[in-house]
One Martini backbone bead per residue (centre of mass of N, CA, C, O) as a GRO file, in nm:
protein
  404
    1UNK     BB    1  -3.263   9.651  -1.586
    2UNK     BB    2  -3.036   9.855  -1.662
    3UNK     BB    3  -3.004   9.726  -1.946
    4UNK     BB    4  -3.336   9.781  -1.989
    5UNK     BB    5  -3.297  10.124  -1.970
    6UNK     BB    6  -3.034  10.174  -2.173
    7UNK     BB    7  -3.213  10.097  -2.415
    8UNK     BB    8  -3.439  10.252  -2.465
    9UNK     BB    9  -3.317  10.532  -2.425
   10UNK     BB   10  -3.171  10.464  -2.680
   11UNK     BB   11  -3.431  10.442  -2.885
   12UNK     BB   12  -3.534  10.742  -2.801
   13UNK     BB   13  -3.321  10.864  -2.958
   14UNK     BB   14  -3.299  10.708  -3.246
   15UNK     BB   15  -3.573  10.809  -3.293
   16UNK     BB   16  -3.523  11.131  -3.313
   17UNK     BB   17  -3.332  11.007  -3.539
   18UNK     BB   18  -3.496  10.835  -3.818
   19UNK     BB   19  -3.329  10.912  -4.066
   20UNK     BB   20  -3.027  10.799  -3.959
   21UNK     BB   21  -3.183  10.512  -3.949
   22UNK     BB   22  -3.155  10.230  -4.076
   23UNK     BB   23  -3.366   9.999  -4.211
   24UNK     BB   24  -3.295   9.756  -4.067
   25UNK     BB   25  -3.308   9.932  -3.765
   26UNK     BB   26  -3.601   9.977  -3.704
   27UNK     BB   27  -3.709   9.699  -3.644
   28UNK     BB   28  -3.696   9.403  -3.524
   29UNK     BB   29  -3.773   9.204  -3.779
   30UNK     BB   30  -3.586   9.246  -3.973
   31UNK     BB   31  -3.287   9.158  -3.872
   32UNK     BB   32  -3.441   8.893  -3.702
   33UNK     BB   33  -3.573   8.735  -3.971
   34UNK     BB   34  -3.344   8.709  -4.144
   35UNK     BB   35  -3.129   8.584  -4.007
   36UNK     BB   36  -3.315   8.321  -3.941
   37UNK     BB   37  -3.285   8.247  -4.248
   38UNK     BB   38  -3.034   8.214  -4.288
   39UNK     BB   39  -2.949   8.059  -4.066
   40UNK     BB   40  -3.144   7.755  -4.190
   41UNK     BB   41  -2.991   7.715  -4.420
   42UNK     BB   42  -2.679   7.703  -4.363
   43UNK     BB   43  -2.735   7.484  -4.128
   44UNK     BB   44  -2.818   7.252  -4.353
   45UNK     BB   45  -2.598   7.287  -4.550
   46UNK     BB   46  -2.370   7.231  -4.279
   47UNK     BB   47  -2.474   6.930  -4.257
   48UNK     BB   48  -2.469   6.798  -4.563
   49UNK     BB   49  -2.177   6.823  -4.603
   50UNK     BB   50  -2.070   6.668  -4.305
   51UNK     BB   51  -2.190   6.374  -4.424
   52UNK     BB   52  -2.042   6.377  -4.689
   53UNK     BB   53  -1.749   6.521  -4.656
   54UNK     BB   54  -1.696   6.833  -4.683
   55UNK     BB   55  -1.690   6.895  -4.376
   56UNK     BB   56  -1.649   7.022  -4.057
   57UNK     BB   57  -1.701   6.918  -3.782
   58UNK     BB   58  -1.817   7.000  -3.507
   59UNK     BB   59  -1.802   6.957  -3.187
   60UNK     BB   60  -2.044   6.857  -3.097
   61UNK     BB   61  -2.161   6.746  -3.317
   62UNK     BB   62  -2.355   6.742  -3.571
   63UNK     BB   63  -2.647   6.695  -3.462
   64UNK     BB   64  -2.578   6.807  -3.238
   65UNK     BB   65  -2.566   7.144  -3.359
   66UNK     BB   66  -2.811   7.140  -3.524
   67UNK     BB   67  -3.027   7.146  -3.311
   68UNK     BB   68  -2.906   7.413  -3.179
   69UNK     BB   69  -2.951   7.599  -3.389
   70UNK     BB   70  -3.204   7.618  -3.472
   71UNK     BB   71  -3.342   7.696  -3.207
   72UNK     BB   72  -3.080   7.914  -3.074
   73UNK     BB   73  -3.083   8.056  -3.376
   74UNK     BB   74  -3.310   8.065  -3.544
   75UNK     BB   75  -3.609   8.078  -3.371
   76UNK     BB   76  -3.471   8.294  -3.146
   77UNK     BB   77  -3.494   8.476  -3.374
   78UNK     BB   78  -3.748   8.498  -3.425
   79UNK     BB   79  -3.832   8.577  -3.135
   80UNK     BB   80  -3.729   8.834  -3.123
   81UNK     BB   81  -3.898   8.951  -3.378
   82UNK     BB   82  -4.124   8.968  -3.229
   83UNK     BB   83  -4.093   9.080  -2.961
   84UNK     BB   84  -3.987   9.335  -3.006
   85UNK     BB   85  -4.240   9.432  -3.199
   86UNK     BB   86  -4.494   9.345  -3.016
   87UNK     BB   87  -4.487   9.476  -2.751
   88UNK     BB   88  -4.493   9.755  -2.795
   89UNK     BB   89  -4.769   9.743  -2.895
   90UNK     BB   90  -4.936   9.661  -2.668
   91UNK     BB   91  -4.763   9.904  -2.479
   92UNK     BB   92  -4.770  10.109  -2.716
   93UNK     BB   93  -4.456  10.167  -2.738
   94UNK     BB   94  -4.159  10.186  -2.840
   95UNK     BB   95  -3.938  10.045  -2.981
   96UNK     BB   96  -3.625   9.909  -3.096
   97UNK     BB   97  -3.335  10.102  -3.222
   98UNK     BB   98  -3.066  10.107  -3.387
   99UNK     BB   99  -2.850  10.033  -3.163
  100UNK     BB  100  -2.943   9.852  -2.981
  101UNK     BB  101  -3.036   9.658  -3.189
  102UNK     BB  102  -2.717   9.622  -3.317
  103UNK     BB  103  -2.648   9.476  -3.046
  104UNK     BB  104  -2.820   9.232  -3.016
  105UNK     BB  105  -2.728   9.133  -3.350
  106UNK     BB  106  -2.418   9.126  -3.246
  107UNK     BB  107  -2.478   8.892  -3.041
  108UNK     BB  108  -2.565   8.673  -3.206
  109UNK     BB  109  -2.338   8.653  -3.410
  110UNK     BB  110  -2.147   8.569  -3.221
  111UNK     BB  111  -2.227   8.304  -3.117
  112UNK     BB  112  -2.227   8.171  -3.410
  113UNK     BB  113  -1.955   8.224  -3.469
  114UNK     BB  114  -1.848   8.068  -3.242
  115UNK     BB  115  -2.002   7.801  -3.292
  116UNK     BB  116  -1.879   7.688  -3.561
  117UNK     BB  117  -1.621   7.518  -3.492
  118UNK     BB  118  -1.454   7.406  -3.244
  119UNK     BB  119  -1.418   7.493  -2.928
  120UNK     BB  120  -1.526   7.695  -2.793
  121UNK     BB  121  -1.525   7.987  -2.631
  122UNK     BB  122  -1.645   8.174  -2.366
  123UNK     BB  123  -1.774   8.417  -2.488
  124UNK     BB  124  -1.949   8.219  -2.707
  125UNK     BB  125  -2.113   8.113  -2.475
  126UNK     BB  126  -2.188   8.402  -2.330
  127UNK     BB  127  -2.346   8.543  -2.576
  128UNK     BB  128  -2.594   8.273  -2.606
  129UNK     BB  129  -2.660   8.284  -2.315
  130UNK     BB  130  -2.766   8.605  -2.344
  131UNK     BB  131  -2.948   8.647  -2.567
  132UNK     BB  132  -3.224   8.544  -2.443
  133UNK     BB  133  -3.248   8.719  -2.182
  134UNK     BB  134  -3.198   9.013  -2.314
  135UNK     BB  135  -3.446   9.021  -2.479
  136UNK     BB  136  -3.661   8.949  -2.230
  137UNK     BB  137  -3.583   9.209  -2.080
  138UNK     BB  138  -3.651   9.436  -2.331
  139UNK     BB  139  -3.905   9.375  -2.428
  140UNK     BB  140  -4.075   9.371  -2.136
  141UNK     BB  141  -3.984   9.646  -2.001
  142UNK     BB  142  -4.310   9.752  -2.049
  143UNK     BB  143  -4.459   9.596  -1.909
  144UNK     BB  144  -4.352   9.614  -1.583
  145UNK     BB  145  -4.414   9.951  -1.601
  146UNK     BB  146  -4.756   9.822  -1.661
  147UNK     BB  147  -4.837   9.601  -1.500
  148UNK     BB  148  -4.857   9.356  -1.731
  149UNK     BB  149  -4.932   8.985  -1.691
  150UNK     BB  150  -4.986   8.912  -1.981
  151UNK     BB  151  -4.685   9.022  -2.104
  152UNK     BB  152  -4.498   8.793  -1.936
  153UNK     BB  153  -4.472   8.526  -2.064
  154UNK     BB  154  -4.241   8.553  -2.299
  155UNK     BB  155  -4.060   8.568  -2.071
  156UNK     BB  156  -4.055   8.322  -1.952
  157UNK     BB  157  -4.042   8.130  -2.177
  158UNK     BB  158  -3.742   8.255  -2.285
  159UNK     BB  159  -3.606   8.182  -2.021
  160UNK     BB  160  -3.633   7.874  -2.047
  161UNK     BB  161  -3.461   7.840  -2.281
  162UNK     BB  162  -3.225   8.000  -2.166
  163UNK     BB  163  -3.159   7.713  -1.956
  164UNK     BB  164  -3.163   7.490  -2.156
  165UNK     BB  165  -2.915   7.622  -2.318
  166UNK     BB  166  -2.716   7.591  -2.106
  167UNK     BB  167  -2.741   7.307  -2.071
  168UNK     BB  168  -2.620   7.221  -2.333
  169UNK     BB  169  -2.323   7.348  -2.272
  170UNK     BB  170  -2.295   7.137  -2.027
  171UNK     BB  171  -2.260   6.905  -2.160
  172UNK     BB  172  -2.034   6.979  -2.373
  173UNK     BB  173  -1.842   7.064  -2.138
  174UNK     BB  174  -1.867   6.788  -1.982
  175UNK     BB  175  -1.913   6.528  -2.164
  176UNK     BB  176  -2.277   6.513  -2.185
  177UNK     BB  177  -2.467   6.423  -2.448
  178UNK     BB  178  -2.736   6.349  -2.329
  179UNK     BB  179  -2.802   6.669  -2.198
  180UNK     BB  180  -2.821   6.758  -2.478
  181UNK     BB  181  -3.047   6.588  -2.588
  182UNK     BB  182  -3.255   6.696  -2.369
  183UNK     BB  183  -3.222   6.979  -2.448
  184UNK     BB  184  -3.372   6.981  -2.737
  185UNK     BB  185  -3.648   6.830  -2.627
  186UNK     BB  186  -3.741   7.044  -2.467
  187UNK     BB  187  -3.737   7.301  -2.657
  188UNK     BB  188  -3.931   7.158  -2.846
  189UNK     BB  189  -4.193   7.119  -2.650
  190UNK     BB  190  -4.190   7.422  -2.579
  191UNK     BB  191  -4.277   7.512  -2.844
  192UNK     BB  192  -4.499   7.328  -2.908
  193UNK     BB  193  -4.652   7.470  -2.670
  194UNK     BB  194  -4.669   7.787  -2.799
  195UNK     BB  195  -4.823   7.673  -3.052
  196UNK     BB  196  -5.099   7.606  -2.918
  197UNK     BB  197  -5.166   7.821  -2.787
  198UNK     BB  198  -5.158   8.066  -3.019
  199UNK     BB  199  -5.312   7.828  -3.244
  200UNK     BB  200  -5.565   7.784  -3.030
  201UNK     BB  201  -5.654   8.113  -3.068
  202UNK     BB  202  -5.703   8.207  -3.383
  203UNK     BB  203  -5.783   7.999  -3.561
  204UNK     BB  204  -6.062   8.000  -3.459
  205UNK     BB  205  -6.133   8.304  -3.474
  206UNK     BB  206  -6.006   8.360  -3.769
  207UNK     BB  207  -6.278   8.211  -3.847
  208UNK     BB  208  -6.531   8.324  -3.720
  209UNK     BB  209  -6.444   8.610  -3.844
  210UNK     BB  210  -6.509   8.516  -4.135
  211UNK     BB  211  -6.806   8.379  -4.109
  212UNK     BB  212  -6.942   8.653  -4.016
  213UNK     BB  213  -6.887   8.814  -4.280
  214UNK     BB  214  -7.020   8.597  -4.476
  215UNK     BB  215  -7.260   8.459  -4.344
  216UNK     BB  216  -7.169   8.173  -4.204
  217UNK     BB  217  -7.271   7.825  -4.121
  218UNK     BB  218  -7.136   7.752  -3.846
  219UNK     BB  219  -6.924   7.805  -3.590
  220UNK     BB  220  -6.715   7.742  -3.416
  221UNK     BB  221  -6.661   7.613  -3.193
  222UNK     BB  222  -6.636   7.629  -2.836
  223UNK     BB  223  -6.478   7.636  -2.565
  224UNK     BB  224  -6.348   7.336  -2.425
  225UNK     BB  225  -6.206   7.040  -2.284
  226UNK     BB  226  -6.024   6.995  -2.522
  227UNK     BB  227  -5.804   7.219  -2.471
  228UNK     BB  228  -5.704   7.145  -2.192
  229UNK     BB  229  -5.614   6.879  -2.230
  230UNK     BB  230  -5.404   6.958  -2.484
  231UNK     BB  231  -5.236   7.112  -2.292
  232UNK     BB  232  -5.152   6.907  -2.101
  233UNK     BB  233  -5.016   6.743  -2.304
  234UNK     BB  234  -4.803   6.945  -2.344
  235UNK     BB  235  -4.695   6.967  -2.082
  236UNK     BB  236  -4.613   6.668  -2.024
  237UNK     BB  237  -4.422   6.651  -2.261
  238UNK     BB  238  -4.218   6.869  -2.120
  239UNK     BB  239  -4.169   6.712  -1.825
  240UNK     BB  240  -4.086   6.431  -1.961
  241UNK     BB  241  -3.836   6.554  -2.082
  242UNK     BB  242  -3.702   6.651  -1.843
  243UNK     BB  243  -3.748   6.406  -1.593
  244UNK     BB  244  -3.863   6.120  -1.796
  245UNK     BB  245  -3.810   6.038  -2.135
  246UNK     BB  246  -3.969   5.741  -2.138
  247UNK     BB  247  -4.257   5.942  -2.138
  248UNK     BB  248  -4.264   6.087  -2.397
  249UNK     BB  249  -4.400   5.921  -2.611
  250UNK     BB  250  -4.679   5.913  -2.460
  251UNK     BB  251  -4.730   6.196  -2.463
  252UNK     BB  252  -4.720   6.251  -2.745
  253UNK     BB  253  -4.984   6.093  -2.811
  254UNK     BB  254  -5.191   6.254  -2.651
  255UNK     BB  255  -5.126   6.511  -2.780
  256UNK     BB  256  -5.212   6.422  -3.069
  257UNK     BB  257  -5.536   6.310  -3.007
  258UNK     BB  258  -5.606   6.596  -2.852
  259UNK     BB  259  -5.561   6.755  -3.081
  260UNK     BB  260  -5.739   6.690  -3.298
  261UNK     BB  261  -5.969   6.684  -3.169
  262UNK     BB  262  -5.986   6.981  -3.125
  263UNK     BB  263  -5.977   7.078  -3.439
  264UNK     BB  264  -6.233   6.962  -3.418
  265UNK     BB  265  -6.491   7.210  -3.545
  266UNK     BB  266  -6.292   7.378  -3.655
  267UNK     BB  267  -6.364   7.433  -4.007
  268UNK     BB  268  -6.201   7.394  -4.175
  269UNK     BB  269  -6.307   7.309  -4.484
  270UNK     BB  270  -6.424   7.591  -4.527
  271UNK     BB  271  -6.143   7.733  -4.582
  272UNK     BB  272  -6.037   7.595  -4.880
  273UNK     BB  273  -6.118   7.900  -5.003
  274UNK     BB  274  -5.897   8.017  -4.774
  275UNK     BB  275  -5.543   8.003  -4.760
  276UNK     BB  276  -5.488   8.190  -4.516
  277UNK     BB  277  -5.663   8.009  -4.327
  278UNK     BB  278  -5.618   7.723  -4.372
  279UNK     BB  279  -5.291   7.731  -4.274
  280UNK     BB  280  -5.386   7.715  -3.983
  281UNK     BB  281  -5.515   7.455  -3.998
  282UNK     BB  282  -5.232   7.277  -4.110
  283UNK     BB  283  -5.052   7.344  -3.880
  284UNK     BB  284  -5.237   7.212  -3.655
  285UNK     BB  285  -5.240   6.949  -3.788
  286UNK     BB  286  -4.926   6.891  -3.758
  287UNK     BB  287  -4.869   6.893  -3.487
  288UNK     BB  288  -5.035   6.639  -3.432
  289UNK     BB  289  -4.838   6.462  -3.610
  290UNK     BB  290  -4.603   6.509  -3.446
  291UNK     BB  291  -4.651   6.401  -3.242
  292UNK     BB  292  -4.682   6.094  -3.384
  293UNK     BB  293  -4.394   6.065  -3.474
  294UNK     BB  294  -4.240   6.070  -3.162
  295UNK     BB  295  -4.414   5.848  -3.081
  296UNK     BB  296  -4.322   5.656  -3.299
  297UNK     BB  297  -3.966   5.677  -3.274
  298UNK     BB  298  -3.939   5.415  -3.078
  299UNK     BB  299  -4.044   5.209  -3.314
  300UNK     BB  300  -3.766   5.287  -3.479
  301UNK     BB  301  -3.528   5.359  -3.677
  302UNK     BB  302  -3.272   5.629  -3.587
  303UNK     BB  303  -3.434   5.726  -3.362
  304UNK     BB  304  -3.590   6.052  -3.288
  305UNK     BB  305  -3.470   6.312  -3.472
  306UNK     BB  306  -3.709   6.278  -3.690
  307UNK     BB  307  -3.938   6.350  -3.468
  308UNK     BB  308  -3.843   6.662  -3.423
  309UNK     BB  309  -3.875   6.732  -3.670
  310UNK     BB  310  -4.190   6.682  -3.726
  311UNK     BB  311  -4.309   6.845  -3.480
  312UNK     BB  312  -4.166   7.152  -3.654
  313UNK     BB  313  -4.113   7.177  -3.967
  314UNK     BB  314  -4.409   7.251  -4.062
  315UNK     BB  315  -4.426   7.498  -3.858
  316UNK     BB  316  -4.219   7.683  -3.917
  317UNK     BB  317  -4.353   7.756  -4.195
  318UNK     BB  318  -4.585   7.903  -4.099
  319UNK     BB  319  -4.511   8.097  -3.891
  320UNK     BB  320  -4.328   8.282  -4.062
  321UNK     BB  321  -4.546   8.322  -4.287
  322UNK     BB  322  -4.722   8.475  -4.066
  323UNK     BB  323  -4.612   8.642  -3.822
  324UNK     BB  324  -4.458   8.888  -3.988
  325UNK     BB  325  -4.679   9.056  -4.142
  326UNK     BB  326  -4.859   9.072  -3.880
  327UNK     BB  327  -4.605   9.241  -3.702
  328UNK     BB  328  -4.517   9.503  -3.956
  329UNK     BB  329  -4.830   9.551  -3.993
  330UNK     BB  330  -5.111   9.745  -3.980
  331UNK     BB  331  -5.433   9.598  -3.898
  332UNK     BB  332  -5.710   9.496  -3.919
  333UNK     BB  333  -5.975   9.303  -3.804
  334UNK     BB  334  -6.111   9.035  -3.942
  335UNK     BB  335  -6.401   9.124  -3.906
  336UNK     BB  336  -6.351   9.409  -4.099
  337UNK     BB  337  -6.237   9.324  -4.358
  338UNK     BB  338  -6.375   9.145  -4.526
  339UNK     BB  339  -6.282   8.986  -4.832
  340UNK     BB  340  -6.131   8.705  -4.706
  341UNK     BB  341  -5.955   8.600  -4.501
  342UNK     BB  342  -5.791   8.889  -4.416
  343UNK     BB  343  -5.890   9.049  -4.600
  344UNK     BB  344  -5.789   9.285  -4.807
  345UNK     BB  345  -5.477   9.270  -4.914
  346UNK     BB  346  -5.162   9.348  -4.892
  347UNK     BB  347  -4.789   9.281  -4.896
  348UNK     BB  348  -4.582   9.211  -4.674
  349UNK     BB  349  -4.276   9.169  -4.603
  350UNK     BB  350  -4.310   8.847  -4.653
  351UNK     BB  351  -4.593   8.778  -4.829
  352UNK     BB  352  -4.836   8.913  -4.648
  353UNK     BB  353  -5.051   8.987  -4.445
  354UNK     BB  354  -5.129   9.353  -4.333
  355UNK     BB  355  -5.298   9.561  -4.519
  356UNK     BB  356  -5.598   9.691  -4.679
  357UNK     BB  357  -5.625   9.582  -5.027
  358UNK     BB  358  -5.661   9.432  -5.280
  359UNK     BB  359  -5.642   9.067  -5.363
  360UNK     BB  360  -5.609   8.767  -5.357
  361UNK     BB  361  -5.674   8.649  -5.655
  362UNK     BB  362  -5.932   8.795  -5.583
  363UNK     BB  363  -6.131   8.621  -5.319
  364UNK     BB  364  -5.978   8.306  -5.363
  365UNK     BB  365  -5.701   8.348  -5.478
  366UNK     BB  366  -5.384   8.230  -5.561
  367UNK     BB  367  -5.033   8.402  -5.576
  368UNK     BB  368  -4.750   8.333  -5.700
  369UNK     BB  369  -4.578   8.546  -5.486
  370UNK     BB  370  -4.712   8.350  -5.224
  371UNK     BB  371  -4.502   8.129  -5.239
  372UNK     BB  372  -4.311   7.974  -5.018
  373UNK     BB  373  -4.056   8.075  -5.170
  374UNK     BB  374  -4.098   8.344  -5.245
  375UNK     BB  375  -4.106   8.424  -4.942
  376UNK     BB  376  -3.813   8.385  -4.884
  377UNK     BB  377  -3.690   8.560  -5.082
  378UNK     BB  378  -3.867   8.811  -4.992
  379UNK     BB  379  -3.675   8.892  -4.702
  380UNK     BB  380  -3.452   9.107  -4.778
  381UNK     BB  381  -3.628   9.325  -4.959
  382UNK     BB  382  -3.828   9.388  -4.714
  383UNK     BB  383  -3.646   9.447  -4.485
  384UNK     BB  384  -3.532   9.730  -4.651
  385UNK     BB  385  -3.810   9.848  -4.626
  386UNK     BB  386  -3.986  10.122  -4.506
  387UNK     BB  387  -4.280  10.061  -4.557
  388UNK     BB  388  -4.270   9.833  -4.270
  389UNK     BB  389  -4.191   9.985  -3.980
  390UNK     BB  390  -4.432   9.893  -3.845
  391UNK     BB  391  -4.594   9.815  -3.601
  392UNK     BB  392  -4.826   9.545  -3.513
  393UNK     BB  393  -5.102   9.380  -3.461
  394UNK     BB  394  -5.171   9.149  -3.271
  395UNK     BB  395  -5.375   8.884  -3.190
  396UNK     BB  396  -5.531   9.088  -2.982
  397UNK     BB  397  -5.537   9.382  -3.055
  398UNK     BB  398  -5.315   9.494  -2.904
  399UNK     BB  399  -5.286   9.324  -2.682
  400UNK     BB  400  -5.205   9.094  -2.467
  401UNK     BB  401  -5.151   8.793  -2.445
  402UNK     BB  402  -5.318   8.468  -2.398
  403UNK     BB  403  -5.362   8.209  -2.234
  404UNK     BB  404  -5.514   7.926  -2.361
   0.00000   0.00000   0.00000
């Protein structure tokens, strides 16, 4: 606490001097939204090369090293920049900026560094470990000095994200690949539990506000038993992953039955028309398909290791490309939008919807700027754009988000 007190009080000096904080420190998404994307590359590219034989395989072997980087690299540098960025909208409060947040993206890079070559120093071990706790400290002490236990999530969650990890440092210190193959399983079951419950809020949500804004009808279903259901399948496949491996399979099987079902309903047909709507729809079908590859990958050659790329590989390209420039700028509630799946839109950091402007492509045409690689590409100038770096409102219109 002492720790996320000192950054805080950091952040609200750096704010009052915010003429002299480079732009890239002006809040969480920018430096950790940017390295996440760096960071995907690279680790694809330097397994690609290690599996050639043109590069040195990493101390852990390249498998569980790419493993661990995608998921405690990638993933936690992304999650660090939602998480930095959306709570402080949530409870009012000034974002992390400045100093502070450039020790965060320092703790991250040494990690990074440390654990690049041979076998870890204790520093990149101890820098690693303490990274995702510290994000989940700092953004969230604005939630528990406002009492709200509904922006507590994130915390919970993102601690034992860092619990995991350390799990697998210890499988590597210890050698016992094993130990390290089920945290990678376990960090994949509980992310794809985190987009189930997400991605089962808003989708069916901002189809429903865009349907009503349209006159169209009828609207997607109301929620009912298989919502809980299809969460309970994934609660399921998390719990089996951590304490019975064999029956992970059956688990991700159910998952995937009981998330498709969920899915029914929610009218997704109709987004069809709706490029930046419909991707929501496309991205929880795609939930469902992982789950049944990953059911699917003991009775295949190779491994399940195709089977954990299947069930994230999908969502992780929806979800950066949905969710950093949904919380990089203010935008109106979709009820509210007008025309368009989330109202007439301008260009967000990463070339999404954020503030009303425009029409992508007329009424529901698609931009050709907005095709998924150049928003990749259109990540580092948009980092450093000015005019991006307002806090935007979450999933819940300012509000902490709920659970389920």
């Amino acid at each position: 606490m002492i720790v996320a007190r000192l950054v805080h009080a950091g952040s609200r000096t750096m704010q009052r001097t915010a003429h002299r904080v480079p732009t890239l420190l002006l809040a969480g998404f920018r430096p950790f939204f940017l390295l996440g994307a760096v960071a995907a590359i690279v680790v694809m590219l330097r397994t690609v090369l290690v599996f050639s034989g043109a590069a040195a395989s990493p101390a852990a072997g390249p498998v569980s090293w790419h493993g661990h980087e995608m998921l405690f690299g990638f993933v936690a540098a992304t999650a660090a920049g939602f998480l930095l960025t959306a709570v402080p909208n949530w409870t009012g409060t000034a974002p992390v900026a400045g100093l502070p947040l450039a020790l965060l993206a320092a703790l991250w890079l040494a990690a990074r560094a440390g654990l690049w070559g041979g076998d870890p120093a204790a520093w990149a071990i101890a820098a690693d470990v303490a990274f995702l706790p510290a994000i989940a400290l700092v953004a969230t002490w604005p939630a528990w000095r406002q009492w709200r236990p509904r922006a507590w999530l994130p915390l919970g969650v993102v601690l034992v994200l860092g619990g995991v990890n350390a799990s697998w440092h210890l499988g590597a210190a210890l050698a016992l690949p094993a130990l390290g193959d089920r945290a990678v399983t376990v960090a994949t079951m509980l992310i794809a539990l985190l987009i189930a419950v997400i991605g089962g809020r808003i989708t069916p949500a901002f189809t429903r506000n865009r349907m009503l804004a349209a006159g169209a009808g009828p609207p997607p279903r109301a929620g009912d038993a298989r919502d809980g259901a299809a969460l309970a399948a994934s609660v399921l496949a998390v719990l089996a992953a951590l304490a019975w491996p064999a029956a992970t399979a059956p688990a991700a099987g159910a998952a995937a039955l009981l998330h498709g079902l969920r899915l029914w309903g929610w009218r997704g047909g109709w987004t069809l028309r709706d490029p930046l709507l419909f991707v929501l729809h496309l991205g929880y079908a795609w939930l469902a398909a992982g789950y049944a590859l990953h059911a699917l990958a003991p009775f295949v050659g190779g491994g399940g290791a195709w089977g954990l790329h299947g069930l994230l590989a999908g969502r992780r390209h929806d979800d950066a490309g949905r969710d950093g420039p949904r919380h990089a700028r203010p935008h109106r509630p979709p009820a509210a939008c007008g025309r368009g799946a989330l109202g007439r839109v301008r260009r967000g950091p990463a070339g999404r919807a954020g503030s009303p402007g425009r029409p992508l492509g007329g009424d529901h045409g698609v931009d050709a700027r907005r095709h998924p690689l150049v928003r990749r590409v259109r990540v580092v100038p948009a980092a450093l754009r000015p005019d991006a770096a307002a806090p935007a409102r979450g999933v819940s219109g300012g509000r902490a988000p709920r659970g389920g």
